[in-house]
C-alpha positions in Angstrom: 0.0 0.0 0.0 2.8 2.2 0.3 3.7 2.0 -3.5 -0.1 3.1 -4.4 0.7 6.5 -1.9 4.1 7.1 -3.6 2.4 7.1 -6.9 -0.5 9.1 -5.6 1.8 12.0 -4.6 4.1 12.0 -7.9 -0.1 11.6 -9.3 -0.6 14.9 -7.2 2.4 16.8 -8.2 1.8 16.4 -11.5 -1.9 17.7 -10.9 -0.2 20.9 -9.8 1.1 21.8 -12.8 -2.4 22.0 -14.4 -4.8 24.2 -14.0 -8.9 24.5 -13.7 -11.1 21.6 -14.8 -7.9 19.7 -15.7 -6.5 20.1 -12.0 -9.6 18.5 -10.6 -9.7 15.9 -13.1 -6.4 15.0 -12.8 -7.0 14.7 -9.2 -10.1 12.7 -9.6 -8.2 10.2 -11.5 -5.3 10.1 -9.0 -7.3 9.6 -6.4 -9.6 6.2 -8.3 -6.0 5.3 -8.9 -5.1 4.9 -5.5 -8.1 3.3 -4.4 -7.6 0.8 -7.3 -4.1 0.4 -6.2 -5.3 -0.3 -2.4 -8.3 -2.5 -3.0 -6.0 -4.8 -5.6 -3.2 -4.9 -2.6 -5.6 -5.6 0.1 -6.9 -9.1 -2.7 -3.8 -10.1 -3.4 -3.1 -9.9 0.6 -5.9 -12.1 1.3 -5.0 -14.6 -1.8 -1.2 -14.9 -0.4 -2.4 -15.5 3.3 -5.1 -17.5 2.5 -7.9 -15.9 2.8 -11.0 -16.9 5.0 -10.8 -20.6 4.3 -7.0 -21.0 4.7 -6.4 -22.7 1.3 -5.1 -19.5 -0.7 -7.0 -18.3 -3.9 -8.4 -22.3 -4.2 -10.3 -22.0 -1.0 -12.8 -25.0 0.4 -15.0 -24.0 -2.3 -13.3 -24.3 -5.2 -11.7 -27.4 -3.8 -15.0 -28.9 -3.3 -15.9 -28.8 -6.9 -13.9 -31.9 -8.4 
């Protein structure tokens, strides 16, 4: 998570270079990216720990379905 805030502030120094509408847009996007960048970290966390059924991505689930 602290890769997707290092990009978010290089994100937001380029934003300040702009002005008006394409300020806040470029902020806007910044910010999705961010929150793209945290929820993908926070999956990829669960998959490598295991997740709620302790079997990784696979889970009980899918290893129920032979």
């Amino acid at each position: 998570m602290a890769t997707a805030e290092a990009h978010y502030e290089v994100a937001r120094a380029r934003c300040d270079l702009l002005k008006g509408k394409a300020e806040k847009r470029c902020e806007k996007d910044a910010k999705a990216a961010r929150e793209a960048a945290i929820r993908q970290a926070r999956v990829e966390k669960v998959d490598a720990t295991g997740g709620i059924f302790g079997e990784g991505a696979k889970g009980k689930a899918a290893a129920g379905k032979s």
